[in-house]
N, C-alpha and C positions, 0 to 999 in steps of 0.2 A: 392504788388501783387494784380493783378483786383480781386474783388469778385465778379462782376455782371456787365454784358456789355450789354447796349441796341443799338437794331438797328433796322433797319424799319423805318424809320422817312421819309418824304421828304415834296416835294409840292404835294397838288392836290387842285382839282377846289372845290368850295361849292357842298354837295351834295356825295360828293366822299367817297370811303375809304382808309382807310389803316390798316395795321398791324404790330404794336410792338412787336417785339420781345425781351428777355432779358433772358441771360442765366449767370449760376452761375457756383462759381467752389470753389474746398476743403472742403466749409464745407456743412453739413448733411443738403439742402434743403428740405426735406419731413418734418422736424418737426420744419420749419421758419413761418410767417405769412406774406404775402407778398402782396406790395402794386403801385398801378403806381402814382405818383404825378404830377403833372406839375406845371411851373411857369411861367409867361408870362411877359415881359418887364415892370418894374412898379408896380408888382403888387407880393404878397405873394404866397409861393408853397400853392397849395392845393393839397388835397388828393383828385383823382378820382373815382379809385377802388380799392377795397383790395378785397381778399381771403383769408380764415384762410388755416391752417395746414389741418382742416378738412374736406374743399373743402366748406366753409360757403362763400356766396360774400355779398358785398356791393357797392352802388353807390352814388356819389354826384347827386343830384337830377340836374344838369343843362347836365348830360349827361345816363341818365337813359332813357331807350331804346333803344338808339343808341349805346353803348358800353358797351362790355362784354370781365372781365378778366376769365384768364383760366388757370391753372397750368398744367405741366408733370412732376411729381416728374422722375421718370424716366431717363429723358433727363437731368434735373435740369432746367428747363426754365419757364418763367411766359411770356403770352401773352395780350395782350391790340388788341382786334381789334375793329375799329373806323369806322361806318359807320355812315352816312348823318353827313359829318361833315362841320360845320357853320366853320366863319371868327375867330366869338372867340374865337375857340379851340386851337387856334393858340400859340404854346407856345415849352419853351422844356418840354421831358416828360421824369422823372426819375424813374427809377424801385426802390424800397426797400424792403429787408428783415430782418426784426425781432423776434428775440427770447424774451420773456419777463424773462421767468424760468434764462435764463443764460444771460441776459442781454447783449445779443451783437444782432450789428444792421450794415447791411451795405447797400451801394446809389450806381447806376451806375454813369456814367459819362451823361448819360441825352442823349436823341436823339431831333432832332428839327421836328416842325411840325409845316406846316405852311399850310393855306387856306387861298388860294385866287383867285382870278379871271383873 
């Protein structure tokens, strides 16, 4: 059973944006911590952004100004939207949410995101 499906992914030019989107289902999203990663050809997942439960964010400093995660407990969705984005960003980008208290933790299936010219 999916727990978390990203999508928004595509091409665009340098410079450009786009928006991730990543929605969740069955379990209680409003008290998860949730994060977007990505991993790029060769190279280790990194953590982008995260958001607490609390609405607290965080950024990897090589995309700090230019991207901002955002939650709708509501909907159950976590958003990544990506503006002035370089060649390197290029990668897939996987949604995650984790509880620590009850220790369960689930990954989407990753969206791709490629910049280039």
């Amino acid at each position: 059973q999916v727990q978390l499906a990203e999508s928004g992914g595509g091409l665009v030019q340098p410079g450009g944006s786009l928006r991730a989107s990543c929605a969740a289902s069955t379990f209680t999203f409003s008290i998860y911590d949730l994060g977007w990663y990505r991993q790029a050809p060769g190279k280790q997942r990194e953590l982008v952004a995260s958001i607490t439960s609390g609405g607290n964010t965080d950024y990897a400093d090589s995309v700090k100004g230019r991207f901002t995660i955002s939650r709708d407990n509501a909907k159950k969705m976590v958003f990544l939207q990506m503006n002035s984005l370089k060649p390197e960003d290029t990668a897939v980008y996987y949604c995650n949410a984790h509880n620590n208290l009850l220790k369960r933790e689930y990954w989407g299936q990753g969206t791709q995101v490629t910049v280039s010219s």
